[in-house]
N, C-alpha and C positions, 0 to 999 in steps of 0.2 A: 457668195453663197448662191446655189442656185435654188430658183424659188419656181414652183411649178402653178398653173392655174388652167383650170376647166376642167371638160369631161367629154371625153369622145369613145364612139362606138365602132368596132372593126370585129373581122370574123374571122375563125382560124382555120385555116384550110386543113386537108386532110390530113398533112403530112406536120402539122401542129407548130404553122407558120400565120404570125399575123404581121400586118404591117403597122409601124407606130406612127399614128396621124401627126401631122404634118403641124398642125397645131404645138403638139408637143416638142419638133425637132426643132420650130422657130424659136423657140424658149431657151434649148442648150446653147452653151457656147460653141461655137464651131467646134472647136477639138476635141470636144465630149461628146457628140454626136453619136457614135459607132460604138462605144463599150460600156457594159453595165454589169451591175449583178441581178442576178435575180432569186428572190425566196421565199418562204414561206413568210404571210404574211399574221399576222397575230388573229385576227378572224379568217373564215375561210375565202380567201384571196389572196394572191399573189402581192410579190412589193416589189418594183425594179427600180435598184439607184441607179444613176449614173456613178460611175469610178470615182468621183471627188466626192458624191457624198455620200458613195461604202466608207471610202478610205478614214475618214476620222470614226467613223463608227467599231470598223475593225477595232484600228489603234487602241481604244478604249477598250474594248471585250480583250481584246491582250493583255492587255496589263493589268488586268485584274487578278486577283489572287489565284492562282492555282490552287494553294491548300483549303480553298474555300468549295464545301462540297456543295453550294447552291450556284458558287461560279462554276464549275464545272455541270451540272444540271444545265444550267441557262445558255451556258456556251452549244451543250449539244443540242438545246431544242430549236436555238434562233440559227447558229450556222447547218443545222442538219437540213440538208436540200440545196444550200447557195450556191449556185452556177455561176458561172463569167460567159455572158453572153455578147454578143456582136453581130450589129443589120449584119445582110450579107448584101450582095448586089443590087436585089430589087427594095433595100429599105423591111425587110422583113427581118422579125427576129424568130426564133425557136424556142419553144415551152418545150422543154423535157416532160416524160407521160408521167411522170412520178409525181411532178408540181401540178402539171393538168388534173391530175387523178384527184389530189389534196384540196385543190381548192374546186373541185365539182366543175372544171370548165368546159361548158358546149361550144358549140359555132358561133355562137353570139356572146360578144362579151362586150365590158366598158370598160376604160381607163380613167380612173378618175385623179386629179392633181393632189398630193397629200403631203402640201411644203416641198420639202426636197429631195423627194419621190412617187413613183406613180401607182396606184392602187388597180391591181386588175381584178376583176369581178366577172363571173359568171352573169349575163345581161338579164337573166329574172333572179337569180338570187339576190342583186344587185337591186331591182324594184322591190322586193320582198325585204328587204334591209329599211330602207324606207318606210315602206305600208308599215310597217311595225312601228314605229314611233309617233303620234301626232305633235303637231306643232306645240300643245301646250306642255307636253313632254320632252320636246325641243329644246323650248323656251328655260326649264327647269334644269335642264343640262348644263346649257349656256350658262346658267346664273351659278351654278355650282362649279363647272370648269373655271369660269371665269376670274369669281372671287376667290378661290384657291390662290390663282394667280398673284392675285392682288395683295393675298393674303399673305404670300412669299417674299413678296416686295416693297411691303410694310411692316412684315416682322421682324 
């Protein structure tokens, strides 16, 4: 599985090309390198997998129930937008203006690691995400995510 870590900052040029810091590409396995998906991310930000870790996620939203009208909901709001993208030459990829538009992205943005994909973020939206929470509201998350957890795996 690939497992993603940090947080790096790059800028998208005009033509709604950035390049994926290098940090990130030292992470993929060689042959994952060059393809991914890219989509709408559940807040407003982008998500790019690489191709191994769309592909069990597809798999699953397929074989979910067709006659189910909340699988069919869910299918079109999480695949509406998914692109298959790939660096081109210089290591840049392309944001399509319609995912740009959705998740508010300027010239500055950040990448941030999120397990086995990468979270793109508008670079103040992205500190405004943040400033919103303090640490003892953190702290409260953490103990609530966590023990869920824990709660799953001892009941």
């Amino acid at each position: 599985m690939i497992g993603f870590l940090g947080e790096y900052e790059s800028t998208v040029d005009a033509k709604g090309r950035f390049l994926l810091p290098s940090g990130f590409k030292k992470q993929l396995p060689e042959a994952e390198q060059t393809h991914f998906v890219l989509n709408r991310g559940f807040e407003t930000c982008l998500t790019l997998y690489p191709i191994k870790s769309w592909e069990p996620i597809f798999k699953e939203i397929s074989e979910l129930n067709d006659f189910d009208p909340k699988v069919r909901e869910f299918r079109r709001y999480f695949l509406n937008g998914a692109n298959q993208i790939e660096l081109d030459g210089a290591g840049r990829l392309l944001l399509p203006k319609n995912l740009m538009e959705y998740a508010g992205l300027g010239k500055d943005i950040v990448l941030i690691a999120a397990v086995n994909k990468i979270e793109i973020w508008d670079k103040t939206k992205y500190q405004q995400f943040f400033d919103s929470m303090s640490p003892s509201d953190f702290s409260k998350l953490a103990d609530e995510v966590m023990n869920k957890k824990d709660e799953k795996l001892n009941g």
